[in-house]
N, C-alpha and C positions, 0 to 999 in steps of 0.2 A: 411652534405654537404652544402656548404654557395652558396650562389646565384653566388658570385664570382668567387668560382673555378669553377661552371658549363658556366659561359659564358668564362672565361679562359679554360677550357678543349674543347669548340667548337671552338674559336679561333686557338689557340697552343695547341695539349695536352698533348704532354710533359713536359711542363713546368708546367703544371696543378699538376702532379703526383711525381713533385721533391722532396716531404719528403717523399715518401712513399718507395724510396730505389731504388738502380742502376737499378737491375732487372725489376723493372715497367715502369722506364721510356725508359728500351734499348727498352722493348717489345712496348710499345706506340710509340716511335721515329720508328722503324721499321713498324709497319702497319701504319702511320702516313704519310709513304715514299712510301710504296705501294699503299696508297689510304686515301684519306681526313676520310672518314667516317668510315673505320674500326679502324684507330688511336682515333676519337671523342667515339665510340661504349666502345672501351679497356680503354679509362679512365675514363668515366661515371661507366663503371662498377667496376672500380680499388678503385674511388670513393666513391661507395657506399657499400662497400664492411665494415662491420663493425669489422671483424674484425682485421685489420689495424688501 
């Protein structure tokens, strides 16, 4: 995980999570719309998720 997509996944995080496939980003655009923090929480973790 590069320092770039962690200050882009607290900014936007959906757009943090674009290569990782439609599924990751509906689920981050969706809590992203419910609430700042649980969208930043879902792509930090989507993130570091190694096996993606």
């Amino acid at each position: 995980m590069s320092f770039w997509r962690v200050i882009l996944s607290i900014l936007f995080p959906p757009l943090a999570v674009i290569d990782k496939g439609c599924g990751s980003v509906l689920i981050v655009l969706i809590l992203t719309c419910l609430g700042w923090i649980p969208g930043v929480i879902a792509a930090l973790i989507i993130l570091n998720n190694p096996d993606n």
